[in-house]
mmJSON file of the N, C-alpha and C atoms, coordinates in Angstrom:
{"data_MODEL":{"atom_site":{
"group_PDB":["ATOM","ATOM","ATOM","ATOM","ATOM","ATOM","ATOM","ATOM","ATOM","ATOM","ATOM","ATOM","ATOM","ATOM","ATOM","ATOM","ATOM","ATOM","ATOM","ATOM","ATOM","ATOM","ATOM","ATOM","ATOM","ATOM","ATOM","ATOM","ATOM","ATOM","ATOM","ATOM","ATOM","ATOM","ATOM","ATOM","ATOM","ATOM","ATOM","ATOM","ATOM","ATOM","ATOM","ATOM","ATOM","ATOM","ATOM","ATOM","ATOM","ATOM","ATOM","ATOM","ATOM","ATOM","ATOM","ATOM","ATOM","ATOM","ATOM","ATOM","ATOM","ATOM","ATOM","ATOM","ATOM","ATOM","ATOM","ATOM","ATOM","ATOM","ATOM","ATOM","ATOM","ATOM","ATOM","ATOM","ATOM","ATOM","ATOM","ATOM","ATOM","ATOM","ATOM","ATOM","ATOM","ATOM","ATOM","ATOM","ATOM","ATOM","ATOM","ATOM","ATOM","ATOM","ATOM","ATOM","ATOM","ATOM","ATOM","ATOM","ATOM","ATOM","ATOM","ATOM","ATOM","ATOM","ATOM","ATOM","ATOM","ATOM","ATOM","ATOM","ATOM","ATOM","ATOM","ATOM","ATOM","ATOM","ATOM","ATOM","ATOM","ATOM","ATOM","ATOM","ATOM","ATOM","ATOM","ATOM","ATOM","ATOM","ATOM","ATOM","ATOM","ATOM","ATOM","ATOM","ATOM","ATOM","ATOM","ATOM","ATOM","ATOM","ATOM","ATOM","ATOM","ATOM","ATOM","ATOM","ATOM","ATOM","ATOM","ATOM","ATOM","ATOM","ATOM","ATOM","ATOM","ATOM","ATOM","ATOM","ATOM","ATOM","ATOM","ATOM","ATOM","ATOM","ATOM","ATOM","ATOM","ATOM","ATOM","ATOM","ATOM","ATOM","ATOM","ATOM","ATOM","ATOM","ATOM","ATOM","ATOM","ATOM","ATOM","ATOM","ATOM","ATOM","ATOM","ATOM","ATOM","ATOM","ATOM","ATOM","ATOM","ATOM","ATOM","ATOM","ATOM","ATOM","ATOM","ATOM","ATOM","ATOM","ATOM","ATOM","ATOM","ATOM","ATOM","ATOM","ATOM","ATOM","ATOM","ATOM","ATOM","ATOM","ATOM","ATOM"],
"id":[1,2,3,4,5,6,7,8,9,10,11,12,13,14,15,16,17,18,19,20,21,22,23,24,25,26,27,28,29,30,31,32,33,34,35,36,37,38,39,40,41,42,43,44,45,46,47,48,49,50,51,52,53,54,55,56,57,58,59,60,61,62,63,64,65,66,67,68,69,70,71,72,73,74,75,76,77,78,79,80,81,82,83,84,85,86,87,88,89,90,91,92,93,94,95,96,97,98,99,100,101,102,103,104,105,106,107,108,109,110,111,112,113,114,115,116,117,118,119,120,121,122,123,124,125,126,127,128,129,130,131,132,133,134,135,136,137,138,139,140,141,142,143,144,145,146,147,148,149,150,151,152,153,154,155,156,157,158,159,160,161,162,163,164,165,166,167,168,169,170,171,172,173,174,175,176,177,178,179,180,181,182,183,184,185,186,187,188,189,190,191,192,193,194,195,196,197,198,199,200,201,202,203,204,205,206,207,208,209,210,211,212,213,214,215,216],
"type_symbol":["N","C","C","N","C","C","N","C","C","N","C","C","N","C","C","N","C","C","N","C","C","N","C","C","N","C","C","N","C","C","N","C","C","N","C","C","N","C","C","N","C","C","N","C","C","N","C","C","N","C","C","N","C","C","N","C","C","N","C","C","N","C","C","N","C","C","N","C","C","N","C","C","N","C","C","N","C","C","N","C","C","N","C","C","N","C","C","N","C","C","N","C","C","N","C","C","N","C","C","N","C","C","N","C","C","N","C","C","N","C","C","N","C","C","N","C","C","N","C","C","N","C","C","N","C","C","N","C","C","N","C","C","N","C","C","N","C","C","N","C","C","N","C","C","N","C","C","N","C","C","N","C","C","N","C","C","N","C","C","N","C","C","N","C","C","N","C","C","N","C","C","N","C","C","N","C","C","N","C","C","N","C","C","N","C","C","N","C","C","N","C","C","N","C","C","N","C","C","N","C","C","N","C","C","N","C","C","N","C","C","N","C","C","N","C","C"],
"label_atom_id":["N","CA","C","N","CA","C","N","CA","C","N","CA","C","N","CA","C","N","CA","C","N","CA","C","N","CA","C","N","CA","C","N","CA","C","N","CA","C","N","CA","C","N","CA","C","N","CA","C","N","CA","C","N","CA","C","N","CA","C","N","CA","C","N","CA","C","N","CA","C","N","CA","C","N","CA","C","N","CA","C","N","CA","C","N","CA","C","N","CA","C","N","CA","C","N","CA","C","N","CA","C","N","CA","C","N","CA","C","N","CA","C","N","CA","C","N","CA","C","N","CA","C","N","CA","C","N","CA","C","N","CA","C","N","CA","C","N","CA","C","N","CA","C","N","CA","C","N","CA","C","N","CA","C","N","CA","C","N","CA","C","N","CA","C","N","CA","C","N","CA","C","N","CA","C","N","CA","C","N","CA","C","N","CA","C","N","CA","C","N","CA","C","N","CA","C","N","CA","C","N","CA","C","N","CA","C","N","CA","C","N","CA","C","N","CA","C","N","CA","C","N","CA","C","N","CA","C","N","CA","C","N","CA","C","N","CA","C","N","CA","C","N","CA","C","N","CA","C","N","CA","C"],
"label_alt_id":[null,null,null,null,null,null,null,null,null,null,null,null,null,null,null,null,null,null,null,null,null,null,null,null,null,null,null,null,null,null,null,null,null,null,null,null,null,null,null,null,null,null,null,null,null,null,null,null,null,null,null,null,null,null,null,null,null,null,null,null,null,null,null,null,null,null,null,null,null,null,null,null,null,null,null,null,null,null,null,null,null,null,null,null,null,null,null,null,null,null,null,null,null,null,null,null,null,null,null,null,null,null,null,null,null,null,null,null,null,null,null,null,null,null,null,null,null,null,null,null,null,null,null,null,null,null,null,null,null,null,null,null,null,null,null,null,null,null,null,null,null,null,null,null,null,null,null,null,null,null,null,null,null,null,null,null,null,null,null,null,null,null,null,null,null,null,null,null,null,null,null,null,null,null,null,null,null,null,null,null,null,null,null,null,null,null,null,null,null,null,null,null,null,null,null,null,null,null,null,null,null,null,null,null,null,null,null,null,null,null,null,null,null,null,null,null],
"label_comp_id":["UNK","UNK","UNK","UNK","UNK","UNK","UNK","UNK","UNK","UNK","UNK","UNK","UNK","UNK","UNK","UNK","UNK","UNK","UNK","UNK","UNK","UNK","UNK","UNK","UNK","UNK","UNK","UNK","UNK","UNK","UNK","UNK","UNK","UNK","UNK","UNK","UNK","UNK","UNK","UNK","UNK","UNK","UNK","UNK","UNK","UNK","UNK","UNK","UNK","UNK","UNK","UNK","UNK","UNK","UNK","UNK","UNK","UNK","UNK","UNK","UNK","UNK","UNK","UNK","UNK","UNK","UNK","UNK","UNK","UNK","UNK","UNK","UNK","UNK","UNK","UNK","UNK","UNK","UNK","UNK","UNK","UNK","UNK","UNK","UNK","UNK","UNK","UNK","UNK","UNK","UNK","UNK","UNK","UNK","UNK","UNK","UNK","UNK","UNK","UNK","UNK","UNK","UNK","UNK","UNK","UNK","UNK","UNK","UNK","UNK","UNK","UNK","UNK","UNK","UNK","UNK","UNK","UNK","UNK","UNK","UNK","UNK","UNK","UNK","UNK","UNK","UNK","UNK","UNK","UNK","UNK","UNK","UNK","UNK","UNK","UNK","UNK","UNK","UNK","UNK","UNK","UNK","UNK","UNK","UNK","UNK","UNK","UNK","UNK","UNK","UNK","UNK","UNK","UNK","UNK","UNK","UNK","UNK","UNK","UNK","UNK","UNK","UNK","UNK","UNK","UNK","UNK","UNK","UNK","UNK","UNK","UNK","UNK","UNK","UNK","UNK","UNK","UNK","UNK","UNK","UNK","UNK","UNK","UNK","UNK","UNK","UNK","UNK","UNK","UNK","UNK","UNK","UNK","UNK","UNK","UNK","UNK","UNK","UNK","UNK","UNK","UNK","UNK","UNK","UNK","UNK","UNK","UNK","UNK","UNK","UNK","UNK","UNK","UNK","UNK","UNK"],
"label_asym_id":["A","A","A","A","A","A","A","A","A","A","A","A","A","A","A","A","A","A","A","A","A","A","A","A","A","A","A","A","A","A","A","A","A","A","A","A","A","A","A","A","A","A","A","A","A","A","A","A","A","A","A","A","A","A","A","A","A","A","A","A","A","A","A","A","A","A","A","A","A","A","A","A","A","A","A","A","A","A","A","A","A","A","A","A","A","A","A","A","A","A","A","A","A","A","A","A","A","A","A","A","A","A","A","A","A","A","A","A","A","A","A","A","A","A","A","A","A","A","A","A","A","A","A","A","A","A","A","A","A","A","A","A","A","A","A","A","A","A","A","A","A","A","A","A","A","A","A","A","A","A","A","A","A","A","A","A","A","A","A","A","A","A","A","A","A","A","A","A","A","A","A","A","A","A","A","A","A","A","A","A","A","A","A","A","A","A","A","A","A","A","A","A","A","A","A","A","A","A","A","A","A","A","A","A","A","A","A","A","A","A","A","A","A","A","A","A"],
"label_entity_id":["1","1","1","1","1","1","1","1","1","1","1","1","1","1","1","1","1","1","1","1","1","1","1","1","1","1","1","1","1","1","1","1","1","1","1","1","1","1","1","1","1","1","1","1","1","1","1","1","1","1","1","1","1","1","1","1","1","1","1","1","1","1","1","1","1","1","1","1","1","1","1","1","1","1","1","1","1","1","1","1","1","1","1","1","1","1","1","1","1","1","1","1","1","1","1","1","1","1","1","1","1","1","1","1","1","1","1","1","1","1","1","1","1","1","1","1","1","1","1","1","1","1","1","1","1","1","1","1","1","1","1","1","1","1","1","1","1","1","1","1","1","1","1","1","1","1","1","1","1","1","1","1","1","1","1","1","1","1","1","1","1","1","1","1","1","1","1","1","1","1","1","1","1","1","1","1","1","1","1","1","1","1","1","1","1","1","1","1","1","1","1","1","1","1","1","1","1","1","1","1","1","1","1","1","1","1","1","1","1","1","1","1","1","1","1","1"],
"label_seq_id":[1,1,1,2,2,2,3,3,3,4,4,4,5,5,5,6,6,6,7,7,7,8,8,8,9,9,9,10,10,10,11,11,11,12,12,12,13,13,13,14,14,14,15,15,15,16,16,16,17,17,17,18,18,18,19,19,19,20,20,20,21,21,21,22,22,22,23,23,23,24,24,24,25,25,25,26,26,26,27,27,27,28,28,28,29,29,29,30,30,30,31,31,31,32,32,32,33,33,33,34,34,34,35,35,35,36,36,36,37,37,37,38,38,38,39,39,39,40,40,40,41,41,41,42,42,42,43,43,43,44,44,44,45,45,45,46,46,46,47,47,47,48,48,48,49,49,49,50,50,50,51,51,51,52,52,52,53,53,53,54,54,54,55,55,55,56,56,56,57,57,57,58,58,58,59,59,59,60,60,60,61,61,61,62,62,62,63,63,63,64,64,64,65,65,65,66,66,66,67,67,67,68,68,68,69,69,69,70,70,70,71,71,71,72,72,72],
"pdbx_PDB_ins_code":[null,null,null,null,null,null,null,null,null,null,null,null,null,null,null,null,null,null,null,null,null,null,null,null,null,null,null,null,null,null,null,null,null,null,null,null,null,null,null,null,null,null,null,null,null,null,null,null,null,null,null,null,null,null,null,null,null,null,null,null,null,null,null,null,null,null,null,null,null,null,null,null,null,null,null,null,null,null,null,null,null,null,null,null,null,null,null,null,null,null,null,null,null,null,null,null,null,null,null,null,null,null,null,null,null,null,null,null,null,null,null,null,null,null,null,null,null,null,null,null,null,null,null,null,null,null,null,null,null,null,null,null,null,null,null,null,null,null,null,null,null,null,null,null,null,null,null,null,null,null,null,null,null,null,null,null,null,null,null,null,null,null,null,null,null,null,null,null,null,null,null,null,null,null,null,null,null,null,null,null,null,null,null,null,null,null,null,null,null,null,null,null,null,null,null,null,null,null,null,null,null,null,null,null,null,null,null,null,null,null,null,null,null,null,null,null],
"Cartn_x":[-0.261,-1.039,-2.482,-3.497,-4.628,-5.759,-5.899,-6.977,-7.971,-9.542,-10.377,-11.327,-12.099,-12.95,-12.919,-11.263,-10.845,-10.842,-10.302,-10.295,-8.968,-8.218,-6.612,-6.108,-5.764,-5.412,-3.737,-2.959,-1.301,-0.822,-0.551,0.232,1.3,1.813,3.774,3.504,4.082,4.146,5.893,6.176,7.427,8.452,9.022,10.516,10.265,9.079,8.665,8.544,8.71,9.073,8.279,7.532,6.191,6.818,7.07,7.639,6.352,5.175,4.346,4.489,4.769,4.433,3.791,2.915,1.688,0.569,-0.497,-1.697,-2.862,-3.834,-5.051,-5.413,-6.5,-6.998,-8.342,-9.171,-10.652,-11.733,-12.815,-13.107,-12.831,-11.954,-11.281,-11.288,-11.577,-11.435,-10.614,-8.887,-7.901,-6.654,-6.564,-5.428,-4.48,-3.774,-2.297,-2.557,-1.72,-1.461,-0.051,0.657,2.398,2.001,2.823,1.996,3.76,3.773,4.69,3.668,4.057,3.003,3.304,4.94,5.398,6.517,7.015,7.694,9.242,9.633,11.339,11.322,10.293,10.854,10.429,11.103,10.134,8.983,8.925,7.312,7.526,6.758,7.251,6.647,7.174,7.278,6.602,5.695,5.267,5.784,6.601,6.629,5.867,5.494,4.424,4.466,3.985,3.822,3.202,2.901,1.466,0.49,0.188,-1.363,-2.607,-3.492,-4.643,-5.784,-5.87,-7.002,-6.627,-7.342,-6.748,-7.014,-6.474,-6.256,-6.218,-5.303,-5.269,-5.446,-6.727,-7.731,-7.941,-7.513,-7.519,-6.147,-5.057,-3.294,-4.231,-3.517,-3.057,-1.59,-1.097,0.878,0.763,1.527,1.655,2.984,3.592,4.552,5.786,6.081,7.237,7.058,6.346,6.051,6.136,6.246,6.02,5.487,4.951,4.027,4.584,5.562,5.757,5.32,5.125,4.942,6.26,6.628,7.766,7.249,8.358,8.334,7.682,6.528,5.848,7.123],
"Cartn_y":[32.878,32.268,32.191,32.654,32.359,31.322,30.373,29.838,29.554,30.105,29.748,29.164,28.339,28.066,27.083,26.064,25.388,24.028,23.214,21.682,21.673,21.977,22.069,23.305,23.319,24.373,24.752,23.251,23.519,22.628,22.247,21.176,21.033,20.153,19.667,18.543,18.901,17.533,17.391,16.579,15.821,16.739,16.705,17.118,18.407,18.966,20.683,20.4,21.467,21.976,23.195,22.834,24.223,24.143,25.357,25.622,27.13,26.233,27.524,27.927,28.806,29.18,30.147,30.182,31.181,31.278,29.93,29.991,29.34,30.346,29.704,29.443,27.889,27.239,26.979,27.385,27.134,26.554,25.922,25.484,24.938,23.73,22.891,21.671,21.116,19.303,18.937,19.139,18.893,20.048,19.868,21.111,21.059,20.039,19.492,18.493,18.27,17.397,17.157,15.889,15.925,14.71,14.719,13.432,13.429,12.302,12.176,11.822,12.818,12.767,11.977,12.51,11.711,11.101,9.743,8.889,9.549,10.072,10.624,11.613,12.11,12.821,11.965,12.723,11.768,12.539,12.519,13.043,14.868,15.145,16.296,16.552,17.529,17.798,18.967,18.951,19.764,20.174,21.473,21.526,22.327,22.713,23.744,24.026,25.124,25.475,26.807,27.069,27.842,27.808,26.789,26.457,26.7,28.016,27.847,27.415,25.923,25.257,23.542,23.478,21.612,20.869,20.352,19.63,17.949,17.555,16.463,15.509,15.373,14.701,14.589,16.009,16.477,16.518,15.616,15.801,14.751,14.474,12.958,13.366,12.205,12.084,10.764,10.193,9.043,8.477,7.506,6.809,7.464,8.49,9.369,10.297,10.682,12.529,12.566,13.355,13.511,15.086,15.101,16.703,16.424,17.446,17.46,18.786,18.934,19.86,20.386,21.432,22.143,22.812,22.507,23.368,24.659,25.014,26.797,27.417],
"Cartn_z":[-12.525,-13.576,-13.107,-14.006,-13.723,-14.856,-14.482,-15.59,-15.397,-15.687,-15.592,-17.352,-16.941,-18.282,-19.377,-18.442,-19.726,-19.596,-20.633,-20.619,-19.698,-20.155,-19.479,-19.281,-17.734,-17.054,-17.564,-17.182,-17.964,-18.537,-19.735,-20.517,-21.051,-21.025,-20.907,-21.912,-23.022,-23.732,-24.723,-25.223,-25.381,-24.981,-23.942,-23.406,-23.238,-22.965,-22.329,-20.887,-20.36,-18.796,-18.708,-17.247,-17.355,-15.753,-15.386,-13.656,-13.653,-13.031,-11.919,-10.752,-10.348,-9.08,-8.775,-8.173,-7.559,-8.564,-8.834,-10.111,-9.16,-9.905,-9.579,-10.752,-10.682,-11.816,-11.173,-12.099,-11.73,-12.826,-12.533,-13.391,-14.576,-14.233,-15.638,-15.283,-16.5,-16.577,-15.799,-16.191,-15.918,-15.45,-14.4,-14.019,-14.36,-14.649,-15.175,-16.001,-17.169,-18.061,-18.362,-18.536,-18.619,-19.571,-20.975,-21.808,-22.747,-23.019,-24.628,-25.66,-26.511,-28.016,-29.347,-28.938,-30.311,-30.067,-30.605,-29.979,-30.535,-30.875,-31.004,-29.895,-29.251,-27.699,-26.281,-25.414,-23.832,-23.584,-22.686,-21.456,-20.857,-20.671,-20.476,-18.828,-18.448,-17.028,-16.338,-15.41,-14.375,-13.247,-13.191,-11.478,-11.227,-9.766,-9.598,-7.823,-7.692,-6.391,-6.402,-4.734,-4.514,-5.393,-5.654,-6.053,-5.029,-5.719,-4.847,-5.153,-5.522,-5.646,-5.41,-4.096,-4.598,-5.921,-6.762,-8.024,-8.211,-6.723,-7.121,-7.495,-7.587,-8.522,-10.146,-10.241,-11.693,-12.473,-12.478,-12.486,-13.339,-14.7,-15.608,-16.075,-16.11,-16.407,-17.026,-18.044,-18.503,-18.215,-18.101,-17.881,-18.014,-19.298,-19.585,-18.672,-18.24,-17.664,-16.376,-15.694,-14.385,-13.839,-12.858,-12.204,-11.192,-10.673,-8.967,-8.586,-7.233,-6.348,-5.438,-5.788,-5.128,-3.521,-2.775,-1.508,-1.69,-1.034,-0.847,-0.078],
"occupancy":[1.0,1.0,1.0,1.0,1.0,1.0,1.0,1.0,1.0,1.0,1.0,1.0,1.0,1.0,1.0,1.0,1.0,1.0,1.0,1.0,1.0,1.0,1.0,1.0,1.0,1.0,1.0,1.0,1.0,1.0,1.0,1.0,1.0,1.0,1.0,1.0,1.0,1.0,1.0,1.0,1.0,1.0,1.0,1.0,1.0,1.0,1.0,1.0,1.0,1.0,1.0,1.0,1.0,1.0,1.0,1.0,1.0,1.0,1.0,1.0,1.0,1.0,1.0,1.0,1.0,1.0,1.0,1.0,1.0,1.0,1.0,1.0,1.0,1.0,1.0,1.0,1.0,1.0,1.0,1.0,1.0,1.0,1.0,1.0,1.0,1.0,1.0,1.0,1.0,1.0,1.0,1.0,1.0,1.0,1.0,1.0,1.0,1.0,1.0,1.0,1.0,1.0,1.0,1.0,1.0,1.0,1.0,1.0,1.0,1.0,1.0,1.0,1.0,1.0,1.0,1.0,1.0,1.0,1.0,1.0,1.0,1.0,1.0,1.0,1.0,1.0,1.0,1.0,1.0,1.0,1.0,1.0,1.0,1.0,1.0,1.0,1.0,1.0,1.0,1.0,1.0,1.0,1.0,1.0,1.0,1.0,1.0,1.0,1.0,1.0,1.0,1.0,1.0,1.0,1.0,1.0,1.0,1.0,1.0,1.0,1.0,1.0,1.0,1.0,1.0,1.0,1.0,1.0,1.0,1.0,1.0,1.0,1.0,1.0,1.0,1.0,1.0,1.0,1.0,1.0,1.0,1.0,1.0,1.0,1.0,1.0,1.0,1.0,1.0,1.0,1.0,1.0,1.0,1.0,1.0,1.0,1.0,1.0,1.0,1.0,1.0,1.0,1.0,1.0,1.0,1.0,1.0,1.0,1.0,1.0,1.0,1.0,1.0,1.0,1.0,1.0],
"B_iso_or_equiv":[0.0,0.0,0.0,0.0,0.0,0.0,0.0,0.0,0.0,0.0,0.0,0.0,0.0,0.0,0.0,0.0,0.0,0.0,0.0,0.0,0.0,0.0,0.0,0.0,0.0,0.0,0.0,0.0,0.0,0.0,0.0,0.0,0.0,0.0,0.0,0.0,0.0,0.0,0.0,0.0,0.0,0.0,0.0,0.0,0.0,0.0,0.0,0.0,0.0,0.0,0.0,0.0,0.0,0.0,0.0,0.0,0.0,0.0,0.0,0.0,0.0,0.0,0.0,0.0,0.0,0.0,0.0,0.0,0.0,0.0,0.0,0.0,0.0,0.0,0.0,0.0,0.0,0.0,0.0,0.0,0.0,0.0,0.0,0.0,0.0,0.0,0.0,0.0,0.0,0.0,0.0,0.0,0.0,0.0,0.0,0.0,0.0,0.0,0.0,0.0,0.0,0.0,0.0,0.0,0.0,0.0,0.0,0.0,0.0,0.0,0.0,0.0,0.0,0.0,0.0,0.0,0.0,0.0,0.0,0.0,0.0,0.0,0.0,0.0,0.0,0.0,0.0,0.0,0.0,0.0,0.0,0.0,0.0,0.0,0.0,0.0,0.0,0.0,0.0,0.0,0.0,0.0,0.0,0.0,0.0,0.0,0.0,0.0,0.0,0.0,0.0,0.0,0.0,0.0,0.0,0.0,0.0,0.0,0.0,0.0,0.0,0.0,0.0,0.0,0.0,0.0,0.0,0.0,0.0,0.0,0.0,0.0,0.0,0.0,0.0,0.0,0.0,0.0,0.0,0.0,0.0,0.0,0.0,0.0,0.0,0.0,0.0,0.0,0.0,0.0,0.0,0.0,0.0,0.0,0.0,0.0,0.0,0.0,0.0,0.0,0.0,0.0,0.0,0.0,0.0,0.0,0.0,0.0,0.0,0.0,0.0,0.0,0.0,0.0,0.0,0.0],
"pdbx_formal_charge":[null,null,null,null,null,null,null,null,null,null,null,null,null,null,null,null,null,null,null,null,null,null,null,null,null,null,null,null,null,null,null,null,null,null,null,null,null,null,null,null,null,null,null,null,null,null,null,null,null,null,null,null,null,null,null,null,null,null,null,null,null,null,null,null,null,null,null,null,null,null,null,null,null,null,null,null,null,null,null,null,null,null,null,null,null,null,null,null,null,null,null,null,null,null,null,null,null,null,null,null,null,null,null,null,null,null,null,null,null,null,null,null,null,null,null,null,null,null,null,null,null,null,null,null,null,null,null,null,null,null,null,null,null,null,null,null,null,null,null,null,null,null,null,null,null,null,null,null,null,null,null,null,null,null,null,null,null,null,null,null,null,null,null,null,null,null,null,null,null,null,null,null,null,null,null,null,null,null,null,null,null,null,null,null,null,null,null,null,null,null,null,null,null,null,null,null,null,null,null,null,null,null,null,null,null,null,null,null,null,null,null,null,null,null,null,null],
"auth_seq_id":[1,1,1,2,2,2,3,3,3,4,4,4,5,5,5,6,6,6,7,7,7,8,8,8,9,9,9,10,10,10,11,11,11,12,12,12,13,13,13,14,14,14,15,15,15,16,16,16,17,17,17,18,18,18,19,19,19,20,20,20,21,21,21,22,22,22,23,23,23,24,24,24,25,25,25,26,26,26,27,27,27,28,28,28,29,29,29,30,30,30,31,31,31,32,32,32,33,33,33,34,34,34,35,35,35,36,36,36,37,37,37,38,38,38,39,39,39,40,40,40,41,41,41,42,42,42,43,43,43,44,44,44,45,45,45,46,46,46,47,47,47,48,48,48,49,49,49,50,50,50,51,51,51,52,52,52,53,53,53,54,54,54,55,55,55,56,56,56,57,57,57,58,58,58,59,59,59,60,60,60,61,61,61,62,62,62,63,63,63,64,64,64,65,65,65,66,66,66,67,67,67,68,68,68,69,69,69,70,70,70,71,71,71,72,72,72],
"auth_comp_id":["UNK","UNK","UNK","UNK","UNK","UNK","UNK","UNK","UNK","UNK","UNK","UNK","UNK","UNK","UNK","UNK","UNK","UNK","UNK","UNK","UNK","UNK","UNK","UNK","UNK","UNK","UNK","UNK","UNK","UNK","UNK","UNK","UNK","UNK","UNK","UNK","UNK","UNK","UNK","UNK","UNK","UNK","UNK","UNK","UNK","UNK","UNK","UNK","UNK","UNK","UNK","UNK","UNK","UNK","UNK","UNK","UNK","UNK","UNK","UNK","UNK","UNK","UNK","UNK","UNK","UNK","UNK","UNK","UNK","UNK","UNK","UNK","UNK","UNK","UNK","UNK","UNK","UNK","UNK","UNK","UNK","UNK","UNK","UNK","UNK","UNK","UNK","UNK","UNK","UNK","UNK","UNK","UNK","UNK","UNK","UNK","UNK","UNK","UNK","UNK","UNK","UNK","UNK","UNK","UNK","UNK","UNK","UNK","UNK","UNK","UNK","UNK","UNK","UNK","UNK","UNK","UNK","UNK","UNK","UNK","UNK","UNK","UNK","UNK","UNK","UNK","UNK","UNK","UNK","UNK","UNK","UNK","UNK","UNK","UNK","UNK","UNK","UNK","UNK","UNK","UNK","UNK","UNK","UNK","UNK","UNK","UNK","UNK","UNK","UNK","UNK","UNK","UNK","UNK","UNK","UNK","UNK","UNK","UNK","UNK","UNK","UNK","UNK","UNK","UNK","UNK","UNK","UNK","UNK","UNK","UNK","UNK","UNK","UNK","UNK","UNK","UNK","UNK","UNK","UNK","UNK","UNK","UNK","UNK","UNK","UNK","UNK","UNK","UNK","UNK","UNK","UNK","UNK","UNK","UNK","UNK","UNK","UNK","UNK","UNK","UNK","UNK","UNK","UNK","UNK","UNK","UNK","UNK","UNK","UNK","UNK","UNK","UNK","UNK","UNK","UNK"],
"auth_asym_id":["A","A","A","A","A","A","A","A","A","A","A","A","A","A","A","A","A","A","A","A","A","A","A","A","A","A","A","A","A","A","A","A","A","A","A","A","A","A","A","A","A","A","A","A","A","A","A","A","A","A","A","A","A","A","A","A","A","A","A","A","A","A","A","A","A","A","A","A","A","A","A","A","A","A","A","A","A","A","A","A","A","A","A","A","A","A","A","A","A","A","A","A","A","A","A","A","A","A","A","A","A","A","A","A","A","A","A","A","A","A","A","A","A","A","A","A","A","A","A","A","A","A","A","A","A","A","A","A","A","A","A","A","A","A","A","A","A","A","A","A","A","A","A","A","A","A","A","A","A","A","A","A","A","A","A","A","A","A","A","A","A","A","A","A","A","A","A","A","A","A","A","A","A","A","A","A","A","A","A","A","A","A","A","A","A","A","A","A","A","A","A","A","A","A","A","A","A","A","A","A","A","A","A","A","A","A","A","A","A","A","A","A","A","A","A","A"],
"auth_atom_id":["N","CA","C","N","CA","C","N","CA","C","N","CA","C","N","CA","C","N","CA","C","N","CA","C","N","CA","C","N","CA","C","N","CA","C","N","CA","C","N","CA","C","N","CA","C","N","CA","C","N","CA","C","N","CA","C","N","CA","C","N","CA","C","N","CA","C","N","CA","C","N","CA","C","N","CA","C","N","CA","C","N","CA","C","N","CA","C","N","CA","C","N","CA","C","N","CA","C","N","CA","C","N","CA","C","N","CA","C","N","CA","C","N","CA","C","N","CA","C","N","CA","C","N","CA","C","N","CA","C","N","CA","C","N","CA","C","N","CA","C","N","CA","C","N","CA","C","N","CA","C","N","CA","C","N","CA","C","N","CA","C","N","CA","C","N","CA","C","N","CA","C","N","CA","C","N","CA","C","N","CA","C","N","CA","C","N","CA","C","N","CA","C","N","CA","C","N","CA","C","N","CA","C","N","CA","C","N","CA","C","N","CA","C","N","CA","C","N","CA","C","N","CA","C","N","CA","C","N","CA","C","N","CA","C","N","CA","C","N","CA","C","N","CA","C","N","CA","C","N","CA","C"],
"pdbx_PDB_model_num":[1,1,1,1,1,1,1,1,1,1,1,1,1,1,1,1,1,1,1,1,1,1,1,1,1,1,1,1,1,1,1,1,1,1,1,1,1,1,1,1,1,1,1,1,1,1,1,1,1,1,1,1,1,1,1,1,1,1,1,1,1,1,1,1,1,1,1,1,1,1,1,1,1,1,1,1,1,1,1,1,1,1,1,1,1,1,1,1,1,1,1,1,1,1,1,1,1,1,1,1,1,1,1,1,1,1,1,1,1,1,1,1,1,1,1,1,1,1,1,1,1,1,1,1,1,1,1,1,1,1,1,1,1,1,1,1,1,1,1,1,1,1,1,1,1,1,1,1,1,1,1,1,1,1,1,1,1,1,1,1,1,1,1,1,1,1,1,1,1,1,1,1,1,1,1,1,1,1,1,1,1,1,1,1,1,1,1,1,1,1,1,1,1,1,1,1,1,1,1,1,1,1,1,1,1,1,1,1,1,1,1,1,1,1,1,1]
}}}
Protein backbone atom coordinates (compact mmCIF):
# COMPACT_ATOMS: atom_id res chain seq x y z
CA UNK A 1 0.00 0.00 0.00
CA UNK A 2 1.15 3.31 -0.77
CA UNK A 3 -0.47 6.70 0.36
CA UNK A 4 0.68 9.85 -0.16
CA UNK A 5 -1.32 13.41 -0.15
CA UNK A 6 -4.18 12.63 2.07
CA UNK A 7 -6.33 13.44 5.16
CA UNK A 8 -6.49 9.64 5.90
CA UNK A 9 -4.04 7.24 4.99
CA UNK A 10 -6.55 3.94 6.12
CA UNK A 11 -10.07 3.88 7.51
CA UNK A 12 -12.13 1.16 9.34
CA UNK A 13 -15.43 2.17 10.22
CA UNK A 14 -18.57 0.08 11.69
CA UNK A 15 -17.50 -3.65 11.84
CA UNK A 16 -14.77 -3.27 8.72
CA UNK A 17 -11.39 -4.94 9.01
CA UNK A 18 -8.40 -3.32 7.05
CA UNK A 19 -5.20 -6.02 7.49
CA UNK A 20 -1.92 -4.00 5.88
CA UNK A 21 1.08 -5.30 5.52
CA UNK A 22 4.01 -3.75 3.83
CA UNK A 23 2.57 0.37 3.30
CA UNK A 24 4.12 3.41 3.18
CA UNK A 25 2.04 6.50 4.18
CA UNK A 26 3.36 9.87 3.67
CA UNK A 27 2.23 13.04 4.07
CA UNK A 28 -1.21 12.70 5.85
CA UNK A 29 -3.12 14.14 8.69
CA UNK A 30 -3.90 10.84 9.94
CA UNK A 31 -2.39 7.42 9.12
CA UNK A 32 -5.01 5.31 10.68
CA UNK A 33 -8.51 5.90 11.58
CA UNK A 34 -10.82 2.93 13.37
CA UNK A 35 -14.28 4.85 14.30
CA UNK A 36 -18.10 3.47 14.80
CA UNK A 37 -20.32 5.73 12.63
CA UNK A 38 -23.51 4.43 13.11
CA UNK A 39 -24.91 3.06 16.19
CA UNK A 40 -26.54 -0.54 14.86
CA UNK A 41 -22.76 -1.59 14.09
CA UNK A 42 -19.43 -1.63 16.43
CA UNK A 43 -15.95 -0.02 15.72
CA UNK A 44 -14.03 -1.17 13.16
CA UNK A 45 -10.53 -2.53 13.17
CA UNK A 46 -6.86 -1.94 12.08
CA UNK A 47 -4.22 -4.46 11.87
CA UNK A 48 -1.09 -3.57 10.22
CA UNK A 49 2.49 -4.35 9.81
CA UNK A 50 5.72 -3.36 8.00
CA UNK A 51 4.91 0.05 8.15
CA UNK A 52 7.56 2.34 6.79
CA UNK A 53 6.86 5.48 8.40
CA UNK A 54 6.54 6.04 12.14
CA UNK A 55 2.72 7.06 12.67
CA UNK A 56 2.17 6.84 16.06
CA UNK A 57 1.24 9.99 16.66
CA UNK A 58 -1.07 10.09 13.85
CA UNK A 59 -3.46 6.61 14.89
CA UNK A 60 -7.19 8.03 16.27
CA UNK A 61 -9.55 4.87 17.44
CA UNK A 62 -12.63 5.59 19.50
CA UNK A 63 -13.80 3.42 22.27
CA UNK A 64 -15.43 0.64 19.76
CA UNK A 65 -12.32 0.31 17.45
CA UNK A 66 -9.11 -0.80 17.85
CA UNK A 67 -5.48 -0.47 15.48
CA UNK A 68 -2.99 -3.12 16.37
CA UNK A 69 0.36 -3.75 15.09
CA UNK A 70 1.18 -7.34 14.01
CA UNK A 71 4.56 -9.16 14.43
CA UNK A 72 7.09 -8.04 11.15
Amino acid sequence: LVVYNTLIGVASKDDSIAIIDNATINNTETCFSAYNKKSEFGGGLIKYKNLNIPCSDKIYFDKKSSILKLND
